[in-house]
TORMI-497101 format. One record per residue (C-alpha): x, y, z; residue in one letter. Coordinates in nm, 4 decimals, decimal comma. Layout:
REM residues N
pt c1 = X&c2 = Y&c3 = Z&residuo = A
...
REM end
This chain:
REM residues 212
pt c1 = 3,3967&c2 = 8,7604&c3 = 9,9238&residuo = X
pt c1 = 3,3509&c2 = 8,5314&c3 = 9,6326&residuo = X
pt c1 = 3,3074&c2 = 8,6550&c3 = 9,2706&residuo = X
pt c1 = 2,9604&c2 = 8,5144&c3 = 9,0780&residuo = X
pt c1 = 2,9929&c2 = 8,1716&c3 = 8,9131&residuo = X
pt c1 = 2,9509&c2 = 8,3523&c3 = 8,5955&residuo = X
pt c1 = 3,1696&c2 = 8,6572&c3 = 8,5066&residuo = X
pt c1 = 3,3503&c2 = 8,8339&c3 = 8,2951&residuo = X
pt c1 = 3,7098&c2 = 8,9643&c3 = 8,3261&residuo = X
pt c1 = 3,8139&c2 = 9,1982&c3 = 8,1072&residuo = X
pt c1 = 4,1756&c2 = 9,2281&c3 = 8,1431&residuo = X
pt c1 = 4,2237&c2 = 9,5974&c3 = 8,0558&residuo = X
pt c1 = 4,5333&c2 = 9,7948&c3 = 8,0766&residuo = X
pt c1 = 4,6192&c2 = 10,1404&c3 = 8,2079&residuo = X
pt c1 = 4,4264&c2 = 10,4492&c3 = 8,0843&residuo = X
pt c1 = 4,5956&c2 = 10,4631&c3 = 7,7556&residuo = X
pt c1 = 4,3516&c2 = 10,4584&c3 = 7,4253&residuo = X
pt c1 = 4,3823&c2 = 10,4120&c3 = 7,0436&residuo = X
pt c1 = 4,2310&c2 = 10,5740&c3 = 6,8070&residuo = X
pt c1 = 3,9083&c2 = 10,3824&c3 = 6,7892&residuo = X
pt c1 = 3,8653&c2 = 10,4710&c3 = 7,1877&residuo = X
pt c1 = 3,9535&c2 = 10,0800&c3 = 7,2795&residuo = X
pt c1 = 4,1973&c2 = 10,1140&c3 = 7,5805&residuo = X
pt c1 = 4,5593&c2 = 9,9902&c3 = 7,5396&residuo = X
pt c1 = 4,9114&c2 = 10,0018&c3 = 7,7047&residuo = X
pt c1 = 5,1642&c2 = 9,8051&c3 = 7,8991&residuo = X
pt c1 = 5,1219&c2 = 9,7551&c3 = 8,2580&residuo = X
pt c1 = 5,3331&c2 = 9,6043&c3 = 8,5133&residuo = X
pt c1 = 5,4702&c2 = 9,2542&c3 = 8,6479&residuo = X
pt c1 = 5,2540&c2 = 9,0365&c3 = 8,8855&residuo = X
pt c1 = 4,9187&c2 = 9,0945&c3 = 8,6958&residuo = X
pt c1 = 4,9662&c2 = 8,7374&c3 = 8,5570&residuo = X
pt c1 = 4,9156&c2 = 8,6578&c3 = 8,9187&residuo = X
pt c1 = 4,6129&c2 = 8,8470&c3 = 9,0133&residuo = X
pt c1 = 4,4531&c2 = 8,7042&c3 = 8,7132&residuo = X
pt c1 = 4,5364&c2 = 8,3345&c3 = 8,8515&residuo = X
pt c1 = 4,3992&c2 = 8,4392&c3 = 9,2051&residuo = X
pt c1 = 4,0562&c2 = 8,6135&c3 = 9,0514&residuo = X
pt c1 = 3,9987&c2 = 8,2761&c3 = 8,8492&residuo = X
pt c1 = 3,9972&c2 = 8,0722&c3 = 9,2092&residuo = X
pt c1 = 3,7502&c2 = 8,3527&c3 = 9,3374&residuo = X
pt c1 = 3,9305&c2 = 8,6113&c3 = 9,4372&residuo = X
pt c1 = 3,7037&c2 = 8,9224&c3 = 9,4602&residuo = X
pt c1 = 4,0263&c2 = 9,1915&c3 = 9,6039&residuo = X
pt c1 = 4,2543&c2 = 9,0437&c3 = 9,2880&residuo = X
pt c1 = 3,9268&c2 = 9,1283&c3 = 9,0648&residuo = X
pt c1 = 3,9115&c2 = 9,4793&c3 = 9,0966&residuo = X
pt c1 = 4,2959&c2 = 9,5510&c3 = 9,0881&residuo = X
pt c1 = 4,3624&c2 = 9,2931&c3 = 8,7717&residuo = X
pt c1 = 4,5752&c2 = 9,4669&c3 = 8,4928&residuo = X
pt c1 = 4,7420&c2 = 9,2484&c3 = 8,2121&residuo = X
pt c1 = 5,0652&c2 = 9,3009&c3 = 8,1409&residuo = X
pt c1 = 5,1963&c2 = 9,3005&c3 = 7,7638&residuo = X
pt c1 = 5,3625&c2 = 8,9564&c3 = 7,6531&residuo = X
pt c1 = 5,2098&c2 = 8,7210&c3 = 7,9316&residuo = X
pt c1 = 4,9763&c2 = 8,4860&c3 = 7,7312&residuo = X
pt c1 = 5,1729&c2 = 8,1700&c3 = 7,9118&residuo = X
pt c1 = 5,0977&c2 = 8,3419&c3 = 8,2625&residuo = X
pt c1 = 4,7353&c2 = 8,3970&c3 = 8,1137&residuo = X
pt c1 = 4,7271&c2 = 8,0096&c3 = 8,0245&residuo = X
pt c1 = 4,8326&c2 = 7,9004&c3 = 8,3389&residuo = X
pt c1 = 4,5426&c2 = 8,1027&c3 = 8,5082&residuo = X
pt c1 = 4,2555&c2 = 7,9433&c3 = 8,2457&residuo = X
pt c1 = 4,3957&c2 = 7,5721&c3 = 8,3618&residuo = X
pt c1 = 4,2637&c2 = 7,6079&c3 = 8,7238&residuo = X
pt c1 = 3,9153&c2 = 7,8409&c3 = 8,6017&residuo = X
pt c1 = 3,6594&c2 = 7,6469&c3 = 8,6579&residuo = X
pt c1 = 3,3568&c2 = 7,9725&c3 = 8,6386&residuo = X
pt c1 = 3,5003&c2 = 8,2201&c3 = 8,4228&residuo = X
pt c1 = 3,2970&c2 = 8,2574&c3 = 8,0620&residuo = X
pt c1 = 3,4401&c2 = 8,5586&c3 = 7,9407&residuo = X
pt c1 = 3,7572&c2 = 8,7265&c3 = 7,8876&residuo = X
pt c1 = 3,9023&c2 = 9,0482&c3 = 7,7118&residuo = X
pt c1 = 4,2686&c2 = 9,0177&c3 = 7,6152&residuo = X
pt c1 = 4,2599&c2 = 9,2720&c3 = 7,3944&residuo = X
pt c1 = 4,5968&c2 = 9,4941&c3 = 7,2767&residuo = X
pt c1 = 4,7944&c2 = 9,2386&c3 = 7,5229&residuo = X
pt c1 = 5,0964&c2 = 9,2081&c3 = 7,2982&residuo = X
pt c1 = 5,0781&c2 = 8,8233&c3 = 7,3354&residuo = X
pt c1 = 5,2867&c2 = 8,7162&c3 = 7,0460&residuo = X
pt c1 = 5,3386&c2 = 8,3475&c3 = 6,8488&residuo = X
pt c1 = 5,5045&c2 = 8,2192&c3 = 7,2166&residuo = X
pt c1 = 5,2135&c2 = 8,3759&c3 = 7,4095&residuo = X
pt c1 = 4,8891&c2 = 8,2779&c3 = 7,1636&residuo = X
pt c1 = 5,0746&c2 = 7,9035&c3 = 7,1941&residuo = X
pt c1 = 5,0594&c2 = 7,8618&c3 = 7,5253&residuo = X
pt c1 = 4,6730&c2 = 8,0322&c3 = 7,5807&residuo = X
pt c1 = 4,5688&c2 = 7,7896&c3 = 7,2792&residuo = X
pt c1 = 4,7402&c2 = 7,4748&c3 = 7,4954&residuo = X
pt c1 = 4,5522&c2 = 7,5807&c3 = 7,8317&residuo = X
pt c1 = 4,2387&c2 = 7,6284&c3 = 7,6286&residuo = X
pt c1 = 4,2142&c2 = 7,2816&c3 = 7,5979&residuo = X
pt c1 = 4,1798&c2 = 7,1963&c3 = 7,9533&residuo = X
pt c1 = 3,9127&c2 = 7,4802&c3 = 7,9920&residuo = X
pt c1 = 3,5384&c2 = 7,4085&c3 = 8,0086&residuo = X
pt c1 = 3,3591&c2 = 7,6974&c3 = 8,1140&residuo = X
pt c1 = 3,4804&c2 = 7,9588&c3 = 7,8634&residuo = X
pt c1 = 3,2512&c2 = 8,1194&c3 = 7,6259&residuo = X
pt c1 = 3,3637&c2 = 8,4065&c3 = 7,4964&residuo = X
pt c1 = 3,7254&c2 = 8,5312&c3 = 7,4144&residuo = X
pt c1 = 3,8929&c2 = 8,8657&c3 = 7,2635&residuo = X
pt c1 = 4,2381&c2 = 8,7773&c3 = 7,1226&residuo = X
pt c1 = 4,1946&c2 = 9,0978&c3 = 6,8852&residuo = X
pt c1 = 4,5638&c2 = 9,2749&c3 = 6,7976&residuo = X
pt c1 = 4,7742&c2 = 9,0525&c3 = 6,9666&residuo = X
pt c1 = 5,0244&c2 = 8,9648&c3 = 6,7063&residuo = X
pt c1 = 4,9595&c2 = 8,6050&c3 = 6,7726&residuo = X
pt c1 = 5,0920&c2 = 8,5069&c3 = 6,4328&residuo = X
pt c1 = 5,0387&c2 = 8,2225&c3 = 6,1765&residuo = X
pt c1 = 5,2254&c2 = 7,9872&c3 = 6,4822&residuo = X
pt c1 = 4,9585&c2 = 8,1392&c3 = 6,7389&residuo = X
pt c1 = 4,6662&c2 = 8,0768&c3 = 6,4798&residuo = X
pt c1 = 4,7523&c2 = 7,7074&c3 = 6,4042&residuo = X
pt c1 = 4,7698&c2 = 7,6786&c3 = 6,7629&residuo = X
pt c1 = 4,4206&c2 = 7,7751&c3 = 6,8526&residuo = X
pt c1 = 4,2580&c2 = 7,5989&c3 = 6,5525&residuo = X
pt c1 = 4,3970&c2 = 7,2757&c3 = 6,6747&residuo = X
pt c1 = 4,1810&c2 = 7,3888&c3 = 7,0375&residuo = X
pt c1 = 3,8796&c2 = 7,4801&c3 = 6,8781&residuo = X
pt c1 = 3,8893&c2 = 7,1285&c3 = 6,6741&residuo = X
pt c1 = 3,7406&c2 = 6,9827&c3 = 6,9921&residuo = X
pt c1 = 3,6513&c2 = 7,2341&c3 = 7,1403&residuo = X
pt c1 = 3,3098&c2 = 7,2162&c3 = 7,2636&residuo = X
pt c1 = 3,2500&c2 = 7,5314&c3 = 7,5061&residuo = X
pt c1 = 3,3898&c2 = 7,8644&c3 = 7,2655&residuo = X
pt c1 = 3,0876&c2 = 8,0385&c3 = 7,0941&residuo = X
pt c1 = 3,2410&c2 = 8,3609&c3 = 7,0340&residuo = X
pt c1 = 3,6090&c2 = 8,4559&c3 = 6,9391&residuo = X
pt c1 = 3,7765&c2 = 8,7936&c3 = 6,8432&residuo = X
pt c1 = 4,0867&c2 = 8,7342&c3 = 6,6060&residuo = X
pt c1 = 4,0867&c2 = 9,0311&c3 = 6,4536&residuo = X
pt c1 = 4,4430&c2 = 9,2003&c3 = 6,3205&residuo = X
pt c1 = 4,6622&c2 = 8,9326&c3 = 6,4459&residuo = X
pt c1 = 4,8516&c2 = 8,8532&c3 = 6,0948&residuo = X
pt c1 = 4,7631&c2 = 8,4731&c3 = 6,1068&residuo = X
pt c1 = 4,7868&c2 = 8,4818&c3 = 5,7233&residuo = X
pt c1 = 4,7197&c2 = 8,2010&c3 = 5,4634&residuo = X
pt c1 = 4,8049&c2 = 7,8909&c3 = 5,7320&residuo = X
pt c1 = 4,6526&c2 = 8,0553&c3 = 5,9720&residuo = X
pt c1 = 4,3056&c2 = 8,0820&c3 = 5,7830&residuo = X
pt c1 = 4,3438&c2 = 7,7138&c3 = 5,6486&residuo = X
pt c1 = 4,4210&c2 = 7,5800&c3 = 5,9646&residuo = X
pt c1 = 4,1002&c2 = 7,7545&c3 = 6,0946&residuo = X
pt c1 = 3,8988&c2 = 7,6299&c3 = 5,8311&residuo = X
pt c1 = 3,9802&c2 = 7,3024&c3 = 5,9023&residuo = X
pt c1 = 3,8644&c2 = 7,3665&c3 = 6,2233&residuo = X
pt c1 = 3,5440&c2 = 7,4729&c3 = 6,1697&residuo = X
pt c1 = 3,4415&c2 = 7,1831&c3 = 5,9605&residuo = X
pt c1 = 3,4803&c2 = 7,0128&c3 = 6,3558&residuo = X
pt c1 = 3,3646&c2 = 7,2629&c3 = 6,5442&residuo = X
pt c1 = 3,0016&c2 = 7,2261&c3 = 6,6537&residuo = X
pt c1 = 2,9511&c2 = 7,5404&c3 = 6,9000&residuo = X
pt c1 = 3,1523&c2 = 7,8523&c3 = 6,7610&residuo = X
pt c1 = 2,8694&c2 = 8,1235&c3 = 6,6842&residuo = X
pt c1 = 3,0749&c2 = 8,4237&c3 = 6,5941&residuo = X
pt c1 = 3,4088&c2 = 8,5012&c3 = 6,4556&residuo = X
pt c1 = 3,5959&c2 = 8,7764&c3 = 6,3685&residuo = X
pt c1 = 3,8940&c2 = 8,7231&c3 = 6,1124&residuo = X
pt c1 = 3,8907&c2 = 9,0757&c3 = 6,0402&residuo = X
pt c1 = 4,2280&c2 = 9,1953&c3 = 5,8354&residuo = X
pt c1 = 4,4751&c2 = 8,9156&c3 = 5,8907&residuo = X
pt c1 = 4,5381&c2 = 8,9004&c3 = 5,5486&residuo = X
pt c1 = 4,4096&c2 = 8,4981&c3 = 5,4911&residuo = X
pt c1 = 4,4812&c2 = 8,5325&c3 = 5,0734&residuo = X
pt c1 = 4,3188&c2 = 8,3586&c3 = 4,8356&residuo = X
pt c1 = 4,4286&c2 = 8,0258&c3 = 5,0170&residuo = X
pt c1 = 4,2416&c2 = 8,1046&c3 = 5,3101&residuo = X
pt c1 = 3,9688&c2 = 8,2884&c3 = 5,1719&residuo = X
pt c1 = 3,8765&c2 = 7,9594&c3 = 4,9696&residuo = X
pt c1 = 3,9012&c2 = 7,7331&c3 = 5,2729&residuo = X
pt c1 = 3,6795&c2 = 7,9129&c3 = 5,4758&residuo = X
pt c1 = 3,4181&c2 = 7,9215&c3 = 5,1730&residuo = X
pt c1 = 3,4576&c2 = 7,5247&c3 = 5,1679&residuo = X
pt c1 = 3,4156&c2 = 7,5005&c3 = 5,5348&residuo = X
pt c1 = 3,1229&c2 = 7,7420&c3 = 5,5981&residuo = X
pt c1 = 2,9531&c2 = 7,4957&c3 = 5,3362&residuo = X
pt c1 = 2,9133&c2 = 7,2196&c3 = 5,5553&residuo = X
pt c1 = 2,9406&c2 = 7,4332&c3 = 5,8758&residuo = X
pt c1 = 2,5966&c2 = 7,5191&c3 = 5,9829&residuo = X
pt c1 = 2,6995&c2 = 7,6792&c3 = 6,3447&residuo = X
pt c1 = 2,8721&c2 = 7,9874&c3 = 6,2595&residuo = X
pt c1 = 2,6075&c2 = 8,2699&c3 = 6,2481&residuo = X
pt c1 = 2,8434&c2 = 8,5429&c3 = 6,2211&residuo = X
pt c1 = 3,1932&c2 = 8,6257&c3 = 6,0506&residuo = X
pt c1 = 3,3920&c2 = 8,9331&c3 = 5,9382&residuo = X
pt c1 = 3,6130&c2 = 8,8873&c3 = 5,6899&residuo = X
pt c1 = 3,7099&c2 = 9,2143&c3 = 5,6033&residuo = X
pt c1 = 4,0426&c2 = 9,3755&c3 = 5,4415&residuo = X
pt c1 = 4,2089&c2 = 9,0401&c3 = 5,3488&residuo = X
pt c1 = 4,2670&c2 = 9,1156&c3 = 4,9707&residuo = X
pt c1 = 4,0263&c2 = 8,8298&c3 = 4,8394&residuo = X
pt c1 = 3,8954&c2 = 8,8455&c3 = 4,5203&residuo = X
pt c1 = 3,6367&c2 = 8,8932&c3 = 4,3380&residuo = X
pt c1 = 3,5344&c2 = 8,5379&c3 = 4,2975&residuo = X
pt c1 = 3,6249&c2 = 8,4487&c3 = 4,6583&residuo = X
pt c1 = 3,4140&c2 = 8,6818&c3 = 4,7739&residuo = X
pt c1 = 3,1046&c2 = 8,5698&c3 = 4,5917&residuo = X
pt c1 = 3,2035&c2 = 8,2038&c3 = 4,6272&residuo = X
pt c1 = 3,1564&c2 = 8,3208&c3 = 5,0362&residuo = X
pt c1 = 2,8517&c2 = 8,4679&c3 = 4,9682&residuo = X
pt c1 = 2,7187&c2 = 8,2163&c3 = 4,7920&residuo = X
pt c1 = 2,7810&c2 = 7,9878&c3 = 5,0755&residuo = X
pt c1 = 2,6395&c2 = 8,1905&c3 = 5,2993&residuo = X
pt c1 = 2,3255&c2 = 8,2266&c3 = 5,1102&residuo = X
pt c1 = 1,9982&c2 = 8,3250&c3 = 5,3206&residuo = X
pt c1 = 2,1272&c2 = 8,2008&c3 = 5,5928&residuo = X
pt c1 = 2,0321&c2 = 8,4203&c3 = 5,9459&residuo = X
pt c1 = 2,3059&c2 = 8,6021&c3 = 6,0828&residuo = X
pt c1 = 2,6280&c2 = 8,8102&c3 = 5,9080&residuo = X
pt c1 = 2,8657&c2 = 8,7370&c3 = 5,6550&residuo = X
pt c1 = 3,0857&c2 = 9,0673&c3 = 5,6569&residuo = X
pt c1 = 3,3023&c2 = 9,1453&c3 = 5,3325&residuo = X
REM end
């Protein structure tokens, strides 16, 4: 039995929750590998997919053969810098992917730079979570950067990974000539007073959400 050409896979793990009710935990080896079987269609892998903590390169290897999946939860995964690297690499080869949840992954200011270089070109992405993964000042440049490229990204959630003023200022210069982004929390990152109302003023009447 074949899976939809459209789905989503939302790579939960045990039964384990946090305090916000959002499911978390390790699971075991050979999850990687279900995941790379339910991308090629899969239906059996589908409904027994866990992933396991620190396996964003087994993750990557699965996106380089999707060719249907749009969606895909990798929330609380542990991924680290090494992990968020490799994802961001596979990314680049993947053309049907719409929406991704990176959030609390620990991904780093190396995992951040990573994926910014991706979504440069990329031309699929329309919604990422990035929320509490510590990408810090470079990370939040390097996004910037991005978005004054990026032509599809619709939603974004920075939420607390402490960008600083740096950041906080690139992203104001960058949603000024980015017209795409219709939504974007940037919440708990320490920015000032004037940052903040630089952002706003940016943001203007524009539809959508700027979230301070």
């Amino acid at each position: 039995m074949m899976l939809p050409a459209s789905r989503t896979i939302c790579a939960v793990p045990n039964v384990e929750h946090d305090a916000h009710g959002r499911r978390k935990g390790r699971c075991g080896c050979g999850q990687v590998e279900l995941l790379e079987r339910v991308v090629q269609g899969d239906c059996t892998a589908h409904q027994k997919l866990r992933i396991g903590t620190g396996r964003g390169a087994g993750a990557g290897r699965a996106l380089r053969l999707n060719t249907t999946l749009t969606s895909l939860d990798l929330y609380h995964k542990d991924l680290g810098e090494g992990g968020g690297r490799s994802l961001a690499g596979k990314l680049r080869l993947n053309t049907t992917l719409t929406s991704l949840d990176l959030c609390d992954n620990g991904t780093g200011e190396g995992g951040g730079r990573a994926l910014a270089e991706t979504l440069r070109l990329d031309t699929t992405l329309t919604s990422l979570d990035h929320h509490r993964n510590g990408l810090g000042e470079g990370g939040g440049r390097a996004l910037a950067e991005a978005l004054l490229l990026n032509t599809t990204l619709a939603s974004l959630n920075l939420h607390y990974n402490l960008l600083g003023e740096g950041g906080g200022r690139a992203l104001a210069a960058a949603l000024r000539l980015n017209t795409t982004v219709a939504s974007i929390d940037l919440r708990e990152h320490g920015l000032r007073v004037e940052i903040q109302s630089a952002l706003g003023e940016v943001w203007g009447d524009r539809a959508g959400s700027l979230v301070l």
